[in-house]
Every structure is written in C-alpha cells, then in structure tokens.
C-alpha positions in Angstrom: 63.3 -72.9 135.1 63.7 -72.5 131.5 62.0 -74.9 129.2 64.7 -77.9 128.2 64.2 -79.4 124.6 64.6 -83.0 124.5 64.9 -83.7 121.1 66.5 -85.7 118.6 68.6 -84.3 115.8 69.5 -86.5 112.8 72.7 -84.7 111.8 73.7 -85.5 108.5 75.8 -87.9 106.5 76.1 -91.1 107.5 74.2 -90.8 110.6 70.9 -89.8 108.6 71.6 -92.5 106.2 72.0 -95.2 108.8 68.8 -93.9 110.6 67.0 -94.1 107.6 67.9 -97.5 106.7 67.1 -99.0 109.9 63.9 -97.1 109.7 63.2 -98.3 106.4 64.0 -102.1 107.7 61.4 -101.3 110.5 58.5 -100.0 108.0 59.3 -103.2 105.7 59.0 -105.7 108.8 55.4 -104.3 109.4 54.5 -104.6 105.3 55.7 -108.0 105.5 53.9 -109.0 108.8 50.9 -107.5 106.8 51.1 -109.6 104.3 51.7 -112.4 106.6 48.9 -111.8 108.3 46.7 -111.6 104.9 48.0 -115.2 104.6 46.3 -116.6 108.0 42.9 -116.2 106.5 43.7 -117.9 103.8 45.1 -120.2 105.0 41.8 -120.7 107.3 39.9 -119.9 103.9 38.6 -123.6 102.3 39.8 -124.5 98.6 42.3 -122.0 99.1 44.2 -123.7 101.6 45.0 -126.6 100.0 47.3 -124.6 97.3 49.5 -123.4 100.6 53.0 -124.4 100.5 52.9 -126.0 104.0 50.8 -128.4 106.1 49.4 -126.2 108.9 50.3 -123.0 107.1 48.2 -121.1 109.4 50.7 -121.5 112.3 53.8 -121.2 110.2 52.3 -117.8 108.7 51.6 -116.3 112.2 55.2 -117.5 114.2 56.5 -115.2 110.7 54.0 -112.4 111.6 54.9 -112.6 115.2 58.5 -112.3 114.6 58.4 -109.9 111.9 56.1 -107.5 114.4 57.1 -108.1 117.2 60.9 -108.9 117.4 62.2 -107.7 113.7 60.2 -104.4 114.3 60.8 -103.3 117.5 64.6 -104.5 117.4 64.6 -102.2 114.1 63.6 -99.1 116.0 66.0 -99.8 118.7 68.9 -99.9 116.0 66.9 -96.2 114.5 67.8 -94.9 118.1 71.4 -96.4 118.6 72.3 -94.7 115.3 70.9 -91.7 116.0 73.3 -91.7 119.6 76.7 -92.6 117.6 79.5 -90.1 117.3 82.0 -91.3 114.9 81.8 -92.3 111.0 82.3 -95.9 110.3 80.0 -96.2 107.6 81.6 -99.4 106.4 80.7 -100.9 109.8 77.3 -99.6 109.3 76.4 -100.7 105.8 77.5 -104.3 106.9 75.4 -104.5 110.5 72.4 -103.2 108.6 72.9 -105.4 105.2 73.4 -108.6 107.3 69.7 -107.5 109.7 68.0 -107.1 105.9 69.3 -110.3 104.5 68.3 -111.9 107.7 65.0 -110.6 107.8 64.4 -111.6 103.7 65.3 -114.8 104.3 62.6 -115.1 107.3 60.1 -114.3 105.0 60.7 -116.3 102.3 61.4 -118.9 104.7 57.7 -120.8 104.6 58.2 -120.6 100.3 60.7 -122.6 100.7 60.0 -125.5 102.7 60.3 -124.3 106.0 57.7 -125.8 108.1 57.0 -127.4 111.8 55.9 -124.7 113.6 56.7 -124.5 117.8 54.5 -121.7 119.3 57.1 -121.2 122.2 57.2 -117.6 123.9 58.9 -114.5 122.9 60.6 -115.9 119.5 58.1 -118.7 118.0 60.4 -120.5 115.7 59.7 -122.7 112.5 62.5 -125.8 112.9 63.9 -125.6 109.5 67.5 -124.2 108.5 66.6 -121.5 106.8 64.6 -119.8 109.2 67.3 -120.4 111.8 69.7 -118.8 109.3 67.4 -116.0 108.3 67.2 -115.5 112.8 71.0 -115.5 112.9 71.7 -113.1 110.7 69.2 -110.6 111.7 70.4 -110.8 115.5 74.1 -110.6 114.2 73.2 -107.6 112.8 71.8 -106.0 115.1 73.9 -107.1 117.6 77.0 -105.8 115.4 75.1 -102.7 114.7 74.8 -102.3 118.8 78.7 -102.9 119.5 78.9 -100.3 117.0 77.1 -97.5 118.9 78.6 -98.7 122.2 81.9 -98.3 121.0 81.1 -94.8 119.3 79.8 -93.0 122.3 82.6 -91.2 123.7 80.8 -89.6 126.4 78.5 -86.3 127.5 80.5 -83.6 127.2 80.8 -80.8 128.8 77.5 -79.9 129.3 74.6 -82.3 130.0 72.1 -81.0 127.6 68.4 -82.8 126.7 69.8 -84.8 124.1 72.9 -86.0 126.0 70.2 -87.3 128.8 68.2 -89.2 126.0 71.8 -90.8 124.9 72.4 -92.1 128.0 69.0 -93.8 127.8 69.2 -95.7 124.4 73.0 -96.8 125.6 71.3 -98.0 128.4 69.0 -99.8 126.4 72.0 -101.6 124.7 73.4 -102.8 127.4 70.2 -104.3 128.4 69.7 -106.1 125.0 73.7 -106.9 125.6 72.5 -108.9 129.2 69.7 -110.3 127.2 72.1 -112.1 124.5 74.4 -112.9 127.5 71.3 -114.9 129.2 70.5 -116.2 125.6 74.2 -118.1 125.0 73.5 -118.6 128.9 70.3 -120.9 128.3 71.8 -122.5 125.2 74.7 -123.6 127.1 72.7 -125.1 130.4 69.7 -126.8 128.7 69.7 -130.2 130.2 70.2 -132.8 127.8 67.1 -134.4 126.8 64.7 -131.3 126.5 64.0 -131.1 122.9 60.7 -129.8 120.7 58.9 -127.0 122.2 60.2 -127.3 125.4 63.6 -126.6 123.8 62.5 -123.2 122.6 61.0 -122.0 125.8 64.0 -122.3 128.0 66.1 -121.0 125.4 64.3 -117.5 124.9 62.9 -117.6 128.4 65.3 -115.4 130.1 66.3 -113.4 127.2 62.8 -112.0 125.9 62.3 -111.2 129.6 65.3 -109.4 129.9 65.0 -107.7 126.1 61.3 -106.4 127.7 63.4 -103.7 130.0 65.4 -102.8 126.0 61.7 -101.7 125.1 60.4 -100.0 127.5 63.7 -97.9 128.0 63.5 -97.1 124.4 59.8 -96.4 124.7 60.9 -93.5 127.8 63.2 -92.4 125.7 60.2 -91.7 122.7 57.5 -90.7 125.7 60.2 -87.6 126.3 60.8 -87.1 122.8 57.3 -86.7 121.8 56.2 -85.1 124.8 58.7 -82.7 124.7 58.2 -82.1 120.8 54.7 -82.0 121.2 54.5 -78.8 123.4 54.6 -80.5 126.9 56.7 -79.2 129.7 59.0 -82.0 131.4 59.8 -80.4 134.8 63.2 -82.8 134.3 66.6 -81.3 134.7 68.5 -84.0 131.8 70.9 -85.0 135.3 67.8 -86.4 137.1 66.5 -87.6 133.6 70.0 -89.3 133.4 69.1 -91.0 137.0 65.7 -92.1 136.1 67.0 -94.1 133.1 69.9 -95.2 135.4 66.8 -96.6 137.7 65.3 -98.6 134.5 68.1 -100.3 133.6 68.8 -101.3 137.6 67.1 -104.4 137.3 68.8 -106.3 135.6 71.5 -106.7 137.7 69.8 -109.4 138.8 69.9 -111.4 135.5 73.6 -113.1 136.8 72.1 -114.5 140.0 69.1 -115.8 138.7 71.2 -117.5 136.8 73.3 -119.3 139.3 70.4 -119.7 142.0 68.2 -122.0 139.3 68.6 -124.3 136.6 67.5 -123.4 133.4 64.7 -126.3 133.0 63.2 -125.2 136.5 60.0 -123.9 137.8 62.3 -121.2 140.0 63.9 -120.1 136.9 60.7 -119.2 135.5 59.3 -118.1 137.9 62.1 -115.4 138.8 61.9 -114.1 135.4 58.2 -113.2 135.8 58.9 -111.6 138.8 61.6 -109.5 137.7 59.2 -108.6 134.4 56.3 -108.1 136.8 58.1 -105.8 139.8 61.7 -104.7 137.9 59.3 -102.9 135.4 58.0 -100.5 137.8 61.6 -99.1 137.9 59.6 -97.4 134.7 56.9 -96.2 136.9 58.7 -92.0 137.9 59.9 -91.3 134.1 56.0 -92.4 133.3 54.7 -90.2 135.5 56.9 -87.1 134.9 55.7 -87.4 131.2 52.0 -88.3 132.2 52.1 -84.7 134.3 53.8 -83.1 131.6 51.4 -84.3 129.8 48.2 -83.4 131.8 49.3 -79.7 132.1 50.1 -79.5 128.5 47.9 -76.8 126.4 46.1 -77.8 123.3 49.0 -78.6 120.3 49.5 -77.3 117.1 51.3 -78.5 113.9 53.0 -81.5 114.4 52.5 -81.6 117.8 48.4 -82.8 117.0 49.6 -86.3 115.6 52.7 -86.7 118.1 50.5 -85.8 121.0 47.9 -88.3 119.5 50.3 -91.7 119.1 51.7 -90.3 123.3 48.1 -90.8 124.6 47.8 -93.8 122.6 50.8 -95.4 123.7 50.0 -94.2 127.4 47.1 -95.3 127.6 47.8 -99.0 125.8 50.6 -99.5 128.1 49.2 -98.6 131.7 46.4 -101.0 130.7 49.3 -103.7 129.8 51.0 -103.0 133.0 48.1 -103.3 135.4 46.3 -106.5 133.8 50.0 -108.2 134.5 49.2 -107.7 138.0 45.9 -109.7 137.3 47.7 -112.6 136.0 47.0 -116.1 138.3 47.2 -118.5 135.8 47.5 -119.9 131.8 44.1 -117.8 130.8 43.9 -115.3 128.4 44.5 -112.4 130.3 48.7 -113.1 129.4 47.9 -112.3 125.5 46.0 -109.5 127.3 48.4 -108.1 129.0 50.7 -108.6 126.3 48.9 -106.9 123.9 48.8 -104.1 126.0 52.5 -104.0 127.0 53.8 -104.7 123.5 51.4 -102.4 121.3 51.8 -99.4 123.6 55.6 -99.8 123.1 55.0 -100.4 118.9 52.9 -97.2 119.3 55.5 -95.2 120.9 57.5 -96.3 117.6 55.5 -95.3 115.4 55.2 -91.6 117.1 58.8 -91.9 116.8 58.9 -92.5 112.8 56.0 -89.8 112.0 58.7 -88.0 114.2 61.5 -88.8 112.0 60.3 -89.0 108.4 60.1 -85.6 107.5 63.1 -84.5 110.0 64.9 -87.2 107.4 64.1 -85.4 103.8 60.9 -87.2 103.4 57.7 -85.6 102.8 55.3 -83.9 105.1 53.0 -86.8 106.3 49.3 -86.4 106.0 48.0 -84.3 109.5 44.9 -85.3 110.0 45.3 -89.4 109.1 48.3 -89.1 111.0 46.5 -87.9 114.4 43.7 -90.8 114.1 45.9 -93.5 113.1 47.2 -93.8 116.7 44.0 -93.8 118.1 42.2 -95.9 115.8 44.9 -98.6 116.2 44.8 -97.8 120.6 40.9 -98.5 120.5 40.8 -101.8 119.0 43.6 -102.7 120.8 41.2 -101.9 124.1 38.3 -103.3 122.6 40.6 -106.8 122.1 42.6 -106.6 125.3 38.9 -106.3 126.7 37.3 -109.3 124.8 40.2 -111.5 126.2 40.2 -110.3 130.0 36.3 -111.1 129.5 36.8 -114.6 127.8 39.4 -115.2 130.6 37.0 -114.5 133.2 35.0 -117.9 131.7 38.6 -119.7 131.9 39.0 -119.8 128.3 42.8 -121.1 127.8 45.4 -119.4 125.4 47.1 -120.2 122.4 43.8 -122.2 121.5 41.9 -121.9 118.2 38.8 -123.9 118.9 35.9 -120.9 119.3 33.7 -123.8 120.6 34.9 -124.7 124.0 32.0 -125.3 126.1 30.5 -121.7 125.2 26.7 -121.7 125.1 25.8 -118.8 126.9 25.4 -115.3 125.5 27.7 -113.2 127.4 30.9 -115.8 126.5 30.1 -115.0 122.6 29.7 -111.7 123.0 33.2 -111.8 124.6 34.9 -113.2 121.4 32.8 -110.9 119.2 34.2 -108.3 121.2 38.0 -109.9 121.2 37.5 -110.1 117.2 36.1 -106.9 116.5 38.9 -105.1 118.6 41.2 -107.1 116.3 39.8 -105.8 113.1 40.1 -102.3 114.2 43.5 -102.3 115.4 44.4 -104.1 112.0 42.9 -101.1 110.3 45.3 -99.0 112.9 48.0 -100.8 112.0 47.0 -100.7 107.8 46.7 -96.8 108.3 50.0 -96.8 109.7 51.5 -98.2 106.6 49.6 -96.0 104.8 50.7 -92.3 106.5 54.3 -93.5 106.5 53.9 -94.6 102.6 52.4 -91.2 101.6 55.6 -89.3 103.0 58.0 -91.1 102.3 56.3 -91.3 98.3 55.9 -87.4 98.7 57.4 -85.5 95.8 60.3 -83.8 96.2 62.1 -86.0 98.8 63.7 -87.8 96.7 65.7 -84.7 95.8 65.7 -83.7 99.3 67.2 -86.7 100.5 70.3 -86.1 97.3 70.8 -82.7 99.0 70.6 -83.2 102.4 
C-alpha cells in the first residue's frame, strides 16, 4: 500500500489570510493569558496588591487567564482548522466572524480595568458578573459561531476521490457539528434553569452540558493534528482516508446522546450531571482506535529529520499528556484534586497538539523558519512540568486535599504532604516556562525577516 499524505494545504488568498488571522487571534489569547497570569502574583504580592483595580483581583485575573487559555485559545485553533476546510470565497463573511471573535476577546481583557469584578469560579467558562465581560463572551462566541456556519455552509463535499486531506475535512466538520450540539445544549440550559438558582450555581448548570459536549470539538480536532503531524513528521498511518473517514464518524457518535439526556433530567439535577460525566468519561473512548493507529504509526516510525524533529516532539508530548489525562479520569471518586489532574492532562495534551499544529503552519503561511532546536524542546519542556504538576496533585489528592482551594495550610504537618505541593508547584513553574518558550518560537518566526514580503507575495 502506498504511503497516503495527510496533510494540510493552506491554498492562497483569502483562505491563508483567514487562517492566519485566526492563528494570530490564538497566539494573542496565550500572550494575554500570560500576562494575566503575571498578574496573579501580584496580586498575591503585598504593597502591590493594594494598587489592583479590583477587590480579590487574584480570582478575577485567573477566571480571565482561564478563559483566554483555555476557551479563547482552543476555540481559536478550531476556527484555524474550519478555515483551512472551506471551499468558497466570502471574505466579507470572514473578516466580520473573525473581527467580532477579536473585539470579543479585547474586551475580556480589558474587562477587570474597567470595573469588572465578582468573580464565580464555576466549571468550564468561570465568569466575572459584570456587563462587559458578558459582552466581551458574546461576541467572541458569535464569532466563532458565525465563522463555523460559515465553513459548514462552504463545504460542498469530497469529491470524486477521497484523498488524505478530504478524510481530515470530514473530521474538523465533524468537529463543528459537535461545537453546533454544544451551543444547542447551551440555549438548552439557559432556557430550563429553574427559577431561583442564581450566583454560582447559575453558571454551573448553564455551561454544564455545553463544556462537556465542546470536550468531543477538542479532541476531534486534536485527531485531526495527531494525523497531521504524524503524517508530516515521517510516520506511516496504515489508514486508508475511507476508514479514517469512519473513525472520526465513531468520535463524533456520542453525542447523539446529548437530546435525550436532555429530556430524561432536569437541568438542576444530580442525574443531569451525572450523565454528562459519564458520556465525557466512556463517549471519549470513541477516540481510543484513531489514538492508537497514530500511537503505532508512531512507534514504527524511524528517526525524523527537518521539521519532522520539532513536530515529532510536540506528538509525543501531546500523547503522552493526554493518555495520562484520560486514565486519571478513570481514578476520579470524588471532589479531590485528582479532577484538576485529570484536567490538566486532558486539556494541555490537546493545547499541545495546537501548538504542533501552529509550528506546523507558520512557515507553510509566509512566516519565517522557526528556530529547530527551541522548537523541539519547547514541547517537552512544557509536557514535563505538566507531569511533574499533574503528579504533585494526584499525590496531594491521595491526603484528601480538596480543589479550587488556596489555603497551603490544611492540616499538612507531615513531610511527604509538602513535598507533594512542592512537587505540584515546581511542575507548574516548568510548564510556565513551556508555555513562555512557546510564545517565544512562534514570536521569532513570525518576526523573521523577509516574511513580511513573503506574506505581500504570497
């Protein structure tokens, strides 16, 4: 069988300058979550925190890192991959889904700067109660969810022959119908929240259902990079694109079930809750044959060259971060911190597959050659503190040490419970370097000389 090439051409013309903008929005999320995140320790430093803005600026700065890392970022690099699957040129359309996604995300950040305050540290999308953070939320999610109907309406199909590429199509369209269901169970929640429920409680039904449901958008999209990279990294997929076709088909199945859970249990139940963990925890093994196929591709993959050293690297990375993810939510048996754990896993090894995808892209886009050998130990640099902090919290949960607490002092007086923080705290730092370095790679080729005037030509 002759080797397939599942790749992913950028074209020209309004589909590289769509990609690249929703590329660019991605990179600047992560910038500002930096910053943000530069912010919690001052606002945990003393004498400095009494010039912030806000009471309780520490909580307010990290629901705006959270959301600018985790939801403005990965939602960014889903809209990279639905523009890179569009067929027609309605740049108008474009420039309007992607302007409305910026302003949305600029007004998020300046959100706290202008008053915005009383933090709720709900699941999935923390929100600040204020008006202008609620504004800056809509308009990102308009955008993106214009910028989705957009590619949905643009694909006109596989064409005659089902090539790599048309196989990888199907998967990020797949991947907007799932983020579709998962605005459907959104309007859904806001509709059957009992009166009554208000303050944090609120927030939790509301994006219950939908950030469960957006979870199977990621890691489709994540596939979709595993094949990409693995594929343009020098390993051989033994995938014909029809059964690659299937095995997306298979990720997106579970969902089917979003309706029903819908109708069997109020939205304010424990049932309702509890099927959503459920279909997370056992619909995401759906994922489990396209992870394998890559894994053995993978495995019986010779040494790469080129490229192929720093794509190969952020694929083990990612790999590795999100097996560890997927098995500690099997571990899960109660409100300990083995959920961030497994979180942190699940969510990192999908931003890390996204950032595989923009060394990827950024010089297949006009911009400069990145920087090899930074480039291939970003990945893992970022991937080990990630362990060393997933580790730290399984450990600290083991002694029954509760999440979304702040207070290092509860009831530890034995060496082995320190130790486990140390350990949580140190893996932090590292994978904040990973994440700094990041920055740094994609900075240094996109500031490369000479693609500015590539960019003009292209």
């Amino acid at each position: 069988m002759s080797t397939i090439k599942y790749d992913l051409p950028v074209g020209s013309g309004t589909v590289r300058r769509t990609t690249s903008a929703w590329l660019m929005l991605g990179l600047a999320s992560l910038v500002g979550a930096g910053l943000f995140s530069l912010l919690l320790v001052l606002a945990r430093t003393p004498v400095v925190q009494a010039w912030m803005p806000i009471i309780d600026f520490f909580h307010v700065a990290l629901i705006v890192h959270v959301d600018l890392s985790v939801l403005i970022w990965l939602l960014s690099i889903a809209g990279v991959l639905w523009a890179l699957s569009t067929d027609r040129d309605w740049l108008a359309w474009d420039r309007v889904s992607f302007w409305m996604a910026a302003s949305g995300t600029a007004v998020v950040v300046i959100a706290p700067f202008v008053g915005a305050g009383d933090p709720l540290m709900n699941n999935y999308v923390p929100v600040l109660r204020h008006p202008v953070f609620f504004i800056g939320l809509g308009l990102f999610m308009a955008g993106v969810l214009s910028h989705l109907l957009r590619s949905v309406l643009s694909f006109t199909g596989l064409g005659v022959q089902l090539d790599g590429f048309a196989a990888l199509r199907v998967g990020t369209m797949l991947a907007a119908v799932t983020t579709a269901v998962a605005i459907g169970a959104f309007v859904a929640s806001l509709a059957g929240i009992p009166d009554g429920v208000e303050g944090q409680a609120y927030f939790e039904f509301l994006f219950w259902g939908s950030g469960h449901v957006l979870q199977f958008t990621h890691t489709l999209l994540m596939m979709v990079v595993w094949v990409v990279l693995a594929s343009s990294s020098g390993c051989r997929l033994n995938l014909t694109p029809r059964l690659m076709l299937v095995l997306f088909m298979l990720m997106a199945l579970p969902v089917i079930a979003v309706p029903f859970i819908y109708f069997a249990h109020e939205i304010a139940s424990s049932g309702h809750r509890q099927a959503f963990t459920l279909l997370m925890r056992y619909g995401g093994l759906a994922s489990l044959p396209m992870g394998l196929a890559v894994v053995a591709a993978f495995w019986r993959a010779t040494k790469p060259q080129g490229e192929g050293r720093y794509l190969r690297s952020a694929l083990a990375s990612s790999i590795a971060l999100f097996a560890t993810g997927g098995v500690l939510g099997f571990m899960i048996a109660g409100l300990d911190i083995v959920i961030p754990a497994h979180y942190h896993g699940s969510t990192v090894g999908v931003t890390l597959a996204f950032m595989g995808l923009s060394y990827y892209l950024l010089p297949r886009l006009g911009f400069g050659a990145l920087p090899p050998r930074l480039a291939f130990w970003q990945p893992i640099i970022y991937c080990s503190g990630q362990i060393l902090h997933i580790f730290g919290l399984v450990w600290s949960g083991g002694y029954g040490v509760q999440r979304k607490t702040v207070d290092l002092t509860q009831g530890f007086d034995q060496l082995s419970e320190v130790a486990a923080m140390g350990l949580m705290g140190f893996g932090g730092l590292v994978s904040v370097v990973g994440g700094l370095l990041f920055l740094v790679v994609a900075y240094r080729s996109i500031s490369a000389t000479g693609c500015a005037s590539e960019r003009q030509n292209s």
